[in-house]
Structures are given as structure tokens and as C-alpha cells.
N, C-alpha and C positions, 0 to 999 in steps of 0.2 A: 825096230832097231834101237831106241834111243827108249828108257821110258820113261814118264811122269809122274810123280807122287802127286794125286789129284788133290789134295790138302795145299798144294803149293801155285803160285800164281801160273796164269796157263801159257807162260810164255818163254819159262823156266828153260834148260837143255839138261836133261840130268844123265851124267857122263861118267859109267862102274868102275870102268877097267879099259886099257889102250887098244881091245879089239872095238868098242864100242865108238872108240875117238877115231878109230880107221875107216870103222863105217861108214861114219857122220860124214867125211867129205869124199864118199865111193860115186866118182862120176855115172850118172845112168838122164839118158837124154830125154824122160820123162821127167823126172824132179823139176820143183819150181826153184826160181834161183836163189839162194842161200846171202843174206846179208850180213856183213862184216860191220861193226862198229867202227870207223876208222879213230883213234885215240881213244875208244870208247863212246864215242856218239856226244853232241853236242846240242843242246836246246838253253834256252835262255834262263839264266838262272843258275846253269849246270855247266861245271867246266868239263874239258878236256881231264883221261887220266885222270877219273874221277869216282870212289867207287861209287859215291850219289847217283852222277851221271850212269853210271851202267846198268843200276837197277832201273832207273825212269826209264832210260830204252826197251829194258826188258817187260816192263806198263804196257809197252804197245805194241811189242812184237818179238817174235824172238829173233836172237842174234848172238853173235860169238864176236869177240873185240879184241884188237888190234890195239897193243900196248907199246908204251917207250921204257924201259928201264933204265937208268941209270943210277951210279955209284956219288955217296955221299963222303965228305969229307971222312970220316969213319968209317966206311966202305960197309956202308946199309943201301942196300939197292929199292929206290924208290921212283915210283914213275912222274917223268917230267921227257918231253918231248925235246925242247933246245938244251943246250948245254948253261945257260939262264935258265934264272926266275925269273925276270922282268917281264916276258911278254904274260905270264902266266895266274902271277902270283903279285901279292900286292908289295915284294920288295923285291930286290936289286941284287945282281951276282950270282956267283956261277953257282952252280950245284956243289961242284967238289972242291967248294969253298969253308960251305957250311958241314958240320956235324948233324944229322936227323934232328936230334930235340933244338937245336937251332934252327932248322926249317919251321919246327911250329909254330913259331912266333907270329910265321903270313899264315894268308889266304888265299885261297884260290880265289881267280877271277874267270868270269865267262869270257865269250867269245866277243861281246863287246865291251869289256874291260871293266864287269861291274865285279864287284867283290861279293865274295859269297860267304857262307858261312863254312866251307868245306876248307880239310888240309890236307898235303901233300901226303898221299898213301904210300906205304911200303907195301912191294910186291907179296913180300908174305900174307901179310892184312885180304891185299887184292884176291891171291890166291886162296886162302882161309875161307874167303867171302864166297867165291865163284864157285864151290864145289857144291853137285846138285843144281846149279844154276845156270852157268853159260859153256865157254872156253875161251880161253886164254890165247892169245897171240903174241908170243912176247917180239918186240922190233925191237932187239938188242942194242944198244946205242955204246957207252965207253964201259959195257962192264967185259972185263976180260973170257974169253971162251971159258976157259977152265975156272973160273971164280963162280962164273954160269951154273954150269954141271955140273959142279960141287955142291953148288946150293939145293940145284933141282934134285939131286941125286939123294938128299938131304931130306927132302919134304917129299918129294916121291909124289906128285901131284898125276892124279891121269888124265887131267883137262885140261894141260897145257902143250902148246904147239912152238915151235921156231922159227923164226923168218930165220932166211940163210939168203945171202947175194950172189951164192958159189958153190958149185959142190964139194968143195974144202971145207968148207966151214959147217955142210952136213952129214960128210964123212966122220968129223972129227966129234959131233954129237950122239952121232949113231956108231961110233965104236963106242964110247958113253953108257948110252942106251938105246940096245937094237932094237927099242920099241916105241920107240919117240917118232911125233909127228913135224910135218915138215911144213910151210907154205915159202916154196923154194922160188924164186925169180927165176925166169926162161921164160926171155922171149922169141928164139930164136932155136932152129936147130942147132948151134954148136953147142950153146947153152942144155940143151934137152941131154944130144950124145955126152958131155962132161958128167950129167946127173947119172946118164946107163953105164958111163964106163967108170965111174966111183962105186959102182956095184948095191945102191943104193934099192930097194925096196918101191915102186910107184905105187903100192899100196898106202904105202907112210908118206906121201905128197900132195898137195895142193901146189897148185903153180900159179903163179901169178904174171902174166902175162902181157901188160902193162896197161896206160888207161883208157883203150878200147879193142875189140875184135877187127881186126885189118884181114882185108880179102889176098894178103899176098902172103899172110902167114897161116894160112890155113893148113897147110901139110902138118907144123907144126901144132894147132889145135888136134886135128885126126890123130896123128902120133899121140898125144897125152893122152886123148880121149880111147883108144886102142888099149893101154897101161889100164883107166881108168880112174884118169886123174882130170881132175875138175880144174875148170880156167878162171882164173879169177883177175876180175880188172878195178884200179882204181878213179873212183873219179872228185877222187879231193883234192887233185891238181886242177882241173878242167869244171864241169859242172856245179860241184860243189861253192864255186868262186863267184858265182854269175849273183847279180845283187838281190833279189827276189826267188822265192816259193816256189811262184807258177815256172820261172825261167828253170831252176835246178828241177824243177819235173819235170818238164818238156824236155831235156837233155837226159833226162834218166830213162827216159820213155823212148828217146832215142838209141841209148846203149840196150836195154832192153829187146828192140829189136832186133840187135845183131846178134843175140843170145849166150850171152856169156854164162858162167854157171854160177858164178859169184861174184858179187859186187860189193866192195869197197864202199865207204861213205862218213861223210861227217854229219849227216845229220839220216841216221837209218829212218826214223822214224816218220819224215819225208815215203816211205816208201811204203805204208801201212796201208795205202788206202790203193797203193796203184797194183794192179794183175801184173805178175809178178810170174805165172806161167809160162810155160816154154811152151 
């Protein structure tokens, strides 16, 4: 399905064309489950939103990453998760404060506030980088729909995917482009019926389903899984959080048994060593 230029590190996803991006996330209840970078994956040293950080993840396993966009004072779309630098970056203020070449002035910081030698990526950069390499998740934060689309539509990238919170906002990318991929929120049957009755494709879906598999939403799972669309849960609210290694494993190893097809994460590389098998 996916192939690999053996010249290249063996952890790479190398992504042709939008049939092969449809593939990649084709629910089938044999596959092992599929890890997401959550910001791009986080180890010490390496920030968030980081393209450094995304290759060290891809060091130890492969993985596809879940990004923040957002718009700079000069409406250059660069990734940064809060609407600050502060928690991120070694100065102070909003994003769409600064001009791009006025963000390079910081630096990124890790997860414990240490500075690094990294600077705030522009998505195009990100994109440029990740081809041959991962996919892209973009978690669209204040850049306008259409400022979006325009840009993708622009760069014509086939390794990147949309978060959407509504089937509004996946309709309105997929009149766009009827061949864009989706990782759509629905947790819920009304949430599922809104994504069938926008006439939407489950081919072009991943769903995210939220930060664990619950026994009372199971129709719902069956339903996607029926389309053949993959469930994916986040645990960078939950697990992610607990103060120690051993603890955020033993909670991953927890969701793991409920079988989810995809799993979220801030730190993937946490998951390199654990049977990861359905």
C-alpha cells in the first residue's frame, strides 16, 4: 500500500498521490494500531510544532502528526498551538502580533521550559519537509477556511489531512477538494448521521472519537467500522498528563486493550517498545 525508498530512514511513510493517503487510514480489524504525533511528538530537548521534533519521532517509529496552524501578523501561517508564544517560545505575545521574521528572533522551548536551539516553522517549510516522509494533520486553529484552501490548493500537497469539528467545515473543504482527507470529530451517532447526510465520502475519514473507547458507544464504532473508517482516540488530555513513563504506559496499555485503531499522543515514541497489535 504505502511504499518505501530503502535509501531512506525505515520509519519514513512515503505518500504518491490522495489514493495512497486513503488507503493509509482504510479501517481493517487486523492492522496494528496506527500512532499519531500529537503537536508532532514531544521528547526532551525537542519542542512541540517542531520540524526537529518530527524527524526524532520518526528515529523510532513511524508516525503521522497532528499539527497547530496559525496566522502571523503578516498572515504567514506558522505552527504554534496557543494563540501565545509564552508557554512555547522564549518570548512573550500573541502570534498575530508579530510579523514571521519577528518570530525568529525566539526560540523554541521543550516541554520543560528549556530553550532550544529550534524556530517557529512555517507550515510550508513543515510541508516541504514531510513529503516522502510522514502526514500532516493540520488542527486548524485562527487561519480562515478559505485562506486554508487557498493555500493548500496552492501547494497541492498529498500528505496532508484536515481536522474538522463539523461536517460544515468538511463539506466546505471537500467542495475545495473532492479529494482531501479528513480526521472528522464524532462521537456520537448524530455527529456520524451529520458527516452521511453532508454526502461526504468515509473513504476520505478518520474519526476521532474522543479519549477512550466506551462500551455505550459501540454502535457508533460498528457504524464507522462498517464505512471503514478507523477510530481514533486522544490521550494527551488523560494519560499523557500522569507524572512518570511507567504510569503513561500502563494507561496506554490500558487504552490499548479497548482496541482503538488510532491513538493520539504526546510523547509516540513512549509506544516503540509496547505490542501495539490488535
Amino acid at each position: 500500500m504505502i511504499s518505501r525508498d530503502k535509501k531512506e530512514k525505515p520509519h519514513y511513510i512515503s505518500i504518491k498521490n490522495a489514493k495512497q493517503l486513503h488507503a493509509y487510514f482504510k479501517y481493517s480489524p487486523t492492522r496494528p494500531i496506527l500512532i499519531s504525533g500529537h503537536r508532532g511528538g514531544m521528547l526532551k530537548g525537542y519542542p512541540e510544532n517542531c520540524i526537529e521534533s518530527f524527524e526524532k519521532t520518526l528515529s523510532y517509529m513511524e508516525s503521522f502528526f497532528e499539527i497547530d496552524p496559525r496566522l502571523t501578523k503578516d498572515s504567514i501561517i506558522v505552527l504554534m498551538h496557543d494563540a501565545t508564544i509564552d508557554r512555547t517560545t522564549t518570548g512573550k505575545g500573541k502570534v498575530s502580533d508579530y510579523t514571521y521574521q519577528e518570530l525568529l528572533q525566539f526560540n523554541l522551548v521543550d516541554r520543560e521550559g528549556n530553550a532550544t536551539p529550534y524556530k517557529i516553522p512555517t507550515l510550508e517549510e513543515c510541508i516541504k519537509w514531510s513529503k516522502g516522509k510522514t502526514i500532516l494533520n493540520l488542527d486548524i486553529k485562527d487561519v480562515p477556511l478559505q485562506f486554508m484552501a487557498d493555500f493548500i490548493d496552492k501547494i497541492k500537497p498529498v500528505n496532508v489531512m484536515y481536522t474538522v469539528h463539523n461536517a460544515k467545515q468538511a463539506r466546505y473543504y471537500y467542495d475545495r477538494n473532492n479529494q482531501a482527507m479528513f480526521s472528522c470529530w464524532c462521537k456520537n451517532m448524530d455527529e456520524f448521521n451529520n458527516y452521511e447526510n453532508a454526502g461526504l465520502p468515509w473513504k476520505q475519514i478518520m474519526a476521532y472519537v474522543g479519549p477512550s473507547i466506551k462500551p455505550d458507544q459501540q454502535t457508533l464504532y460498528n457504524a464507522l467500522h462498517k464505512n471503514g473508517v478507523m477510530c481514533m482516540i486522544s490521550v494527551a488530555p488523560t494519560h499523557d498528563r500522569t507524572k512518570t513513563d511507567i504510569e503513561k504506559i500502563n494507561g496506554y496499555k490500558a487504552e490499548i486493550a479497548k482496541h482503538p485503531d488510532v491513538i493520539e499522543t504526546d510523547y509516540p515514541y513512549l509506544f516503540k517498545d509496547i505490542d501495539k497489535a490488535k
